[in-house]
C-alpha positions as CSV (number, residue, x, y, z in Angstrom):
1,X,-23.8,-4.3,-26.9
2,X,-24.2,-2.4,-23.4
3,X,-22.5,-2.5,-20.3
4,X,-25.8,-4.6,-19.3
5,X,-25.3,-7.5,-21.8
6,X,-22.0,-7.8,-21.3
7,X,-22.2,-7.8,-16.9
8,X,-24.7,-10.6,-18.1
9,X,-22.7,-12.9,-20.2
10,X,-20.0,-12.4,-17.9
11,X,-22.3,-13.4,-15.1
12,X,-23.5,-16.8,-16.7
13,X,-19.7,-17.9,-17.5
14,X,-18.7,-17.1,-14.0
15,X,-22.4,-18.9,-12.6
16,X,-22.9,-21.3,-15.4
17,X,-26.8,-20.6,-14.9
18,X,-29.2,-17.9,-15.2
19,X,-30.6,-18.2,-12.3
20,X,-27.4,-18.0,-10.3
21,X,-26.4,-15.0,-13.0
22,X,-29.6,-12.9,-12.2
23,X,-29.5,-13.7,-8.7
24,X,-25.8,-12.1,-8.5
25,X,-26.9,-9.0,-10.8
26,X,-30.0,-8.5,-8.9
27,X,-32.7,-9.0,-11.8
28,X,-35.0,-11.3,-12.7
29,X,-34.3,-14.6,-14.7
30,X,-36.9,-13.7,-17.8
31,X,-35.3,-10.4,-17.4
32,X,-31.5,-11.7,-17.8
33,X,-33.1,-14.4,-20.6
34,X,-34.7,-11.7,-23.1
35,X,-31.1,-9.9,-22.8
36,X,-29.3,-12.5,-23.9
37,X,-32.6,-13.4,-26.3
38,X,-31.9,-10.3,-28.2
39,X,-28.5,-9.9,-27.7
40,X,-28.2,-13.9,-29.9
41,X,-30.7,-12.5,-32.5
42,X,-28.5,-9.3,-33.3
43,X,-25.1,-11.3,-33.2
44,X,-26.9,-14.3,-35.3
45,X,-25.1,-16.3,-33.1
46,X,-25.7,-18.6,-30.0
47,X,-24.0,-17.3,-26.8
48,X,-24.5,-20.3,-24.3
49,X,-26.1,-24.0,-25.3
50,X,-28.1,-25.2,-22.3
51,X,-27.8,-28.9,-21.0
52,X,-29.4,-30.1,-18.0
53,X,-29.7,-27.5,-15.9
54,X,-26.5,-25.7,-16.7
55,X,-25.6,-23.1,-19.5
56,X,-22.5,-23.8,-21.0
57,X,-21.0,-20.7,-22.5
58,X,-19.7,-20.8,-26.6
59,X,-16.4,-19.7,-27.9
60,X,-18.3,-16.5,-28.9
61,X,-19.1,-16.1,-25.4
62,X,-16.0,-17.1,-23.7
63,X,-14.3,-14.4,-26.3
64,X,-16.5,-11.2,-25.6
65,X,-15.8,-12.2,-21.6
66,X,-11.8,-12.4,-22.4
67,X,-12.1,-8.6,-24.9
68,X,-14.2,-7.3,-22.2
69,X,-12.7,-8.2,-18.5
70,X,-10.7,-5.5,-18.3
71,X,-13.6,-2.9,-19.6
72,X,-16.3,-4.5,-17.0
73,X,-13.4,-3.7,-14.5
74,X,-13.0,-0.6,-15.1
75,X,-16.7,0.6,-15.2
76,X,-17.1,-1.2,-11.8
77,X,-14.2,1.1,-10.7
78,X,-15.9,4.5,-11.9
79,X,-19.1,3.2,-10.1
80,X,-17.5,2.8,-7.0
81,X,-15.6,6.3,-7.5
82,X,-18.5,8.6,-8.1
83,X,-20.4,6.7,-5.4
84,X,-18.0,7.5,-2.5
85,X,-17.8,11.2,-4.2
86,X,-21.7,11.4,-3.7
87,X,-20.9,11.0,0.0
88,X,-18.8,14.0,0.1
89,X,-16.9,14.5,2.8
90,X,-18.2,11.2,4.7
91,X,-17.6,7.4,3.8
92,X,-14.4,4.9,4.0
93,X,-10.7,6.4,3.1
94,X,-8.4,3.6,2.5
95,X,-5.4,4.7,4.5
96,X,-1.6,3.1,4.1
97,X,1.2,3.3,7.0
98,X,4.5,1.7,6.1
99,X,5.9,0.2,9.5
100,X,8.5,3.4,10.4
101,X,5.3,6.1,10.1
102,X,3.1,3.2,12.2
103,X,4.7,2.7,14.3
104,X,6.0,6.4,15.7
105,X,2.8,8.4,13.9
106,X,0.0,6.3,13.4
107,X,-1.6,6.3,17.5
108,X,-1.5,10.3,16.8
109,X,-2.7,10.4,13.2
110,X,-6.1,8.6,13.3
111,X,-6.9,9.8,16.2
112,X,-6.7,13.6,14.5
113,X,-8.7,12.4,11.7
114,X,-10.9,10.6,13.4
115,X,-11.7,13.6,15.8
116,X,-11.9,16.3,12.5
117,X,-13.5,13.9,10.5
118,X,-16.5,12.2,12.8
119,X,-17.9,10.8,9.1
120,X,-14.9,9.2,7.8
121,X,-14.3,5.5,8.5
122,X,-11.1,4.3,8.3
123,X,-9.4,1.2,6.8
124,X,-5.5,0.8,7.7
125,X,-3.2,-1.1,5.8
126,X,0.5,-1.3,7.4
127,X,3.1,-2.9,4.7
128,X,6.2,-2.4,3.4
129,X,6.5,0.9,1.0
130,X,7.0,-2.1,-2.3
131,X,3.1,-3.5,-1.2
132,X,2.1,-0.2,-0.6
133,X,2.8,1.3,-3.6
134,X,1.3,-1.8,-5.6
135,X,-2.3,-1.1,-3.3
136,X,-2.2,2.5,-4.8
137,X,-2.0,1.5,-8.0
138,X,-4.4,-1.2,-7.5
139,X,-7.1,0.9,-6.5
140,X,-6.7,-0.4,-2.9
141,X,-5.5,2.7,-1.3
142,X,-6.4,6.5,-1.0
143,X,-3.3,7.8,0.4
144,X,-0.5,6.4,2.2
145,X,2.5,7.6,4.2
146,X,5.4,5.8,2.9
147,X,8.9,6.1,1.9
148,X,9.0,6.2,-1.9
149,X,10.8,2.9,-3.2
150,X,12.6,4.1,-5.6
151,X,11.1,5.3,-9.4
152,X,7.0,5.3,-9.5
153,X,5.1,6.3,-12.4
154,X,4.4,9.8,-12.0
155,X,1.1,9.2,-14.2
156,X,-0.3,6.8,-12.0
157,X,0.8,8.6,-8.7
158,X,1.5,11.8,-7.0
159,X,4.1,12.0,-4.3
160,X,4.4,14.4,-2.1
161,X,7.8,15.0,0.4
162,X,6.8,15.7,3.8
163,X,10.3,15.5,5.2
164,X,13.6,13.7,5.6
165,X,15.4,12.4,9.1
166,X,18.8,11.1,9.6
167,X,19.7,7.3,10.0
168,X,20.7,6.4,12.9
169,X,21.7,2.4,14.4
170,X,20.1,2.2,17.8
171,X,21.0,-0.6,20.5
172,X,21.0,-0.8,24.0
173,X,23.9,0.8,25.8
174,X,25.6,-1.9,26.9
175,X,26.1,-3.3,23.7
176,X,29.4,-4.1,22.8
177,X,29.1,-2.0,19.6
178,X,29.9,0.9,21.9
179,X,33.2,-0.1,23.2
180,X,33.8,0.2,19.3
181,X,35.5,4.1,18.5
182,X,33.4,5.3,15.5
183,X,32.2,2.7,14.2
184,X,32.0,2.0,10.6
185,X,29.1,0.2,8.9
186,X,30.8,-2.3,7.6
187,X,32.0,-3.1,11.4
188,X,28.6,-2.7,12.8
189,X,27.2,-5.2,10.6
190,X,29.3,-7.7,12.1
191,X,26.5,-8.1,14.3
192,X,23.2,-9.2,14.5
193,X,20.7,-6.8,13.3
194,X,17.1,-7.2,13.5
195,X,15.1,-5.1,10.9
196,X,11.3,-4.3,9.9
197,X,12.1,-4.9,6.5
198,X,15.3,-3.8,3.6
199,X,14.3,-3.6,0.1
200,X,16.7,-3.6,-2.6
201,X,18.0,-0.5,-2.7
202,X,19.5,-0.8,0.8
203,X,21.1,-4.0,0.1
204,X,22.5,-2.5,-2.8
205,X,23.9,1.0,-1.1
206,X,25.3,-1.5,1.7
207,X,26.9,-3.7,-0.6
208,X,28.4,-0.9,-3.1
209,X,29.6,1.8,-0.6
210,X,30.0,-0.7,2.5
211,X,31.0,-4.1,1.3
212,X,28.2,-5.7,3.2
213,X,26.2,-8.4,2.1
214,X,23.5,-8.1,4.3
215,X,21.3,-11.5,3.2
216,X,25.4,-13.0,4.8
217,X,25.0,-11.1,8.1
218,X,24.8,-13.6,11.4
219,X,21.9,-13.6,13.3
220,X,19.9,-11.0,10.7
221,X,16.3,-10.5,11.7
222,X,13.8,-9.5,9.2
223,X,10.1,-9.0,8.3
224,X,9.0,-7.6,11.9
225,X,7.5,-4.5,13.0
226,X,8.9,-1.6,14.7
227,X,7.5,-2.9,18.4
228,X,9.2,-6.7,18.0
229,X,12.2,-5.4,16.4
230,X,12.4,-2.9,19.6
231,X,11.6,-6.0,21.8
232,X,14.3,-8.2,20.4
233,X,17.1,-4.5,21.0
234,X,16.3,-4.8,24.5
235,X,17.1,-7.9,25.0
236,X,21.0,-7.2,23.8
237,X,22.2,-8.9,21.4
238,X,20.7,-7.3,18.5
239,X,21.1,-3.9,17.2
240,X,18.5,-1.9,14.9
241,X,18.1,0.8,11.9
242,X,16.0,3.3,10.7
243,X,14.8,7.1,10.5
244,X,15.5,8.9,14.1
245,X,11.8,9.8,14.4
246,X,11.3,6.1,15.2
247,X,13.4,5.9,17.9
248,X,13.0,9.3,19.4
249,X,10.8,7.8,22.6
250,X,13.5,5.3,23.4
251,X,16.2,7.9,22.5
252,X,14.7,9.9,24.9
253,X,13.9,7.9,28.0
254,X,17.7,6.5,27.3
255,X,16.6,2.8,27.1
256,X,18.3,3.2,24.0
257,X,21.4,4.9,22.6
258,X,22.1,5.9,19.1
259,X,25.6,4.9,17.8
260,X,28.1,7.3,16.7
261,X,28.1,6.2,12.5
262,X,28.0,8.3,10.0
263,X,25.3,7.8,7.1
264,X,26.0,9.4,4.1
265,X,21.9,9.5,3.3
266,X,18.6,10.0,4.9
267,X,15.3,9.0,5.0
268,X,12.3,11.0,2.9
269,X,8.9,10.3,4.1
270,X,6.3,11.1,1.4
271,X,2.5,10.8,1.0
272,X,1.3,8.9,-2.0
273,X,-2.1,9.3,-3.7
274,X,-3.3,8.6,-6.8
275,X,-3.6,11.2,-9.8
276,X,-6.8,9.3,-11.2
277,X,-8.6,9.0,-8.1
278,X,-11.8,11.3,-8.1
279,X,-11.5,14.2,-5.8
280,X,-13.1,13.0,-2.7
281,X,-13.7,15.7,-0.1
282,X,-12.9,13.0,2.9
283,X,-9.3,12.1,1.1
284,X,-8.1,16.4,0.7
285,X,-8.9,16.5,4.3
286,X,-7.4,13.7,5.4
287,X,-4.4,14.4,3.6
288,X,-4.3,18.1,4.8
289,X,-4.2,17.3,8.5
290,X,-1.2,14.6,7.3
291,X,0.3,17.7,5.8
292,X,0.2,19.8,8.9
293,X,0.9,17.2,11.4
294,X,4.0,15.8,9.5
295,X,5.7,20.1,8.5
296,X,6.3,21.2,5.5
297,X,3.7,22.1,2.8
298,X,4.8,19.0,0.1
299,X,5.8,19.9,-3.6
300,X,3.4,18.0,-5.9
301,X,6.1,16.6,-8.0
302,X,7.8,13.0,-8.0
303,X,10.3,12.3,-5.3
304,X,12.7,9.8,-4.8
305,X,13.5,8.3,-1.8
306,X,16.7,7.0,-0.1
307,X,14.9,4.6,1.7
């Protein structure tokens, strides 16, 4: 039984014709027919029983399809791969951003590859680090910029640091969290906050070494991007969170201010790829020019992030 045979019994059960099967795999009916022919006559068994029209699959069938799904998958998966390696250094790179690397990276990033890489097209995916990581694993990604989300599978993916930045709570500066002297964060999330997104970890470092139940704090905000979060800071009420690099235009025009809390961690940005991708010439290059734009030369070893 070949790969052939099997994309053809697969193809009736989804189809429930061979017409609609060959017309899906691109042959012709007799052709699909005398597979299936000679496939029955070596089994010594009947695959599909045709009524009216329609070819209604066996038990036998419906069993090689269940054995099989996940071989059939995978083979389509190599097919892709070496196809997209045939195109060296040209073809689509599927490119993640989670929302803090989007937002203050992303304008500068594609336009670098984009300008080094005249080939390559591009598909961006912006999510939180928990969806990115399931894309890469998927088969959905190439490479992604992310904050690591706690333990991976260091089979499945490499992760590479690119660097770390304080946390830092921004709000504008007449918020009334700065007539507060040093803040703690236990005080600060007194307030409303309005966030891109907190996995689990952070509840669980805010509620073990703060107190704070942050699904309990009044007026929270979540499940926006960097620009609405920054929208809904200006308007008061609201403070924010995150790595400094996200902030640093605000910071730095002063429509923001940075409050003066201490954060006993910080935030490691890493680029994700995965270890049984083929080595397409497009993806190195593309993750070289993340390399350089982003400092330091990354350790190929397993990092964990604190956010």
């Amino acid at each position: 039984m070949d790969l052939k045979e099997l994309a053809g019994i697969r193809a009736i059960c989804e189809t429930g014709s061979f017409r609609k099967a060959a017309l899906s795999l691109g042959v012709s009916q007799p052709t699909l027919s005398a597979r299936i022919a000679r496939l029955e006559d070596v089994l010594g068994a009947a695959l599909f029983e045709r009524e009216g029209g329609r070819s209604r699959p066996t038990t036998l069938a419906l069993q090689v399809v269940a054995r099989t799904a996940a071989l059939m998958d995978e083979a389509g998966r190599i097919d892709n791969e070496i196809r997209r390696l045939a195109e060296g250094g040209s073809g689509l790179v599927r490119v993640g951003l989670a929302p803090g690397p989007a937002h203050s990276l992303a304008v500068t990033l594609l336009a670098e590859i984009t300008t080094a890489l005249p080939d390559v097209s591009l598909e961006v995916a912006i999510s939180t680090p928990q969806r990115l990581i399931e894309w890469m694993t998927g088969d959905e990604l190439d490479v992604a910029v992310s904050p690591t989300p706690g333990p991976v599978d260091p089979l499945r993916l490499n992760i590479e640091p690119l660097f770390d930045d304080e946390i830092v709570f921004v709000a504008r500066s007449d918020h009334p969290l700065f007539q507060l002297h040093a803040p703690t964060i236990d005080q600060v999330f007194r307030y409303p906050v309005v966030l891109s997104g907190i996995g689990s970890r952070y509840k669980a470092i805010l509620a073990d070494m703060f107190s704070v139940d942050i699904d309990r704090t009044p007026g929270r905000i979540t499940g926006l991007n960097f620009d609405l979060c920054l929208s809904i800071v200006m308007r008061g009420r609201h403070f924010t969170v995150g790595p400094r690099f996200v902030f640093r235009d605000e910071l730095e025009r002063q429509t923001l201010r940075a409050l003066d809390v201490e954060v006993p961690f910080r935030h490691a940005i890493s680029l994700l790829s995965r270890r049984d991708a083929l080595p397409l010439p497009a993806v190195d290059k593309i993750k070289q020019l993340v390399r350089s734009m982003l400092g330091q030369s990354a350790k190929s070893e397993p990092h964990e992030s604190e956010g």
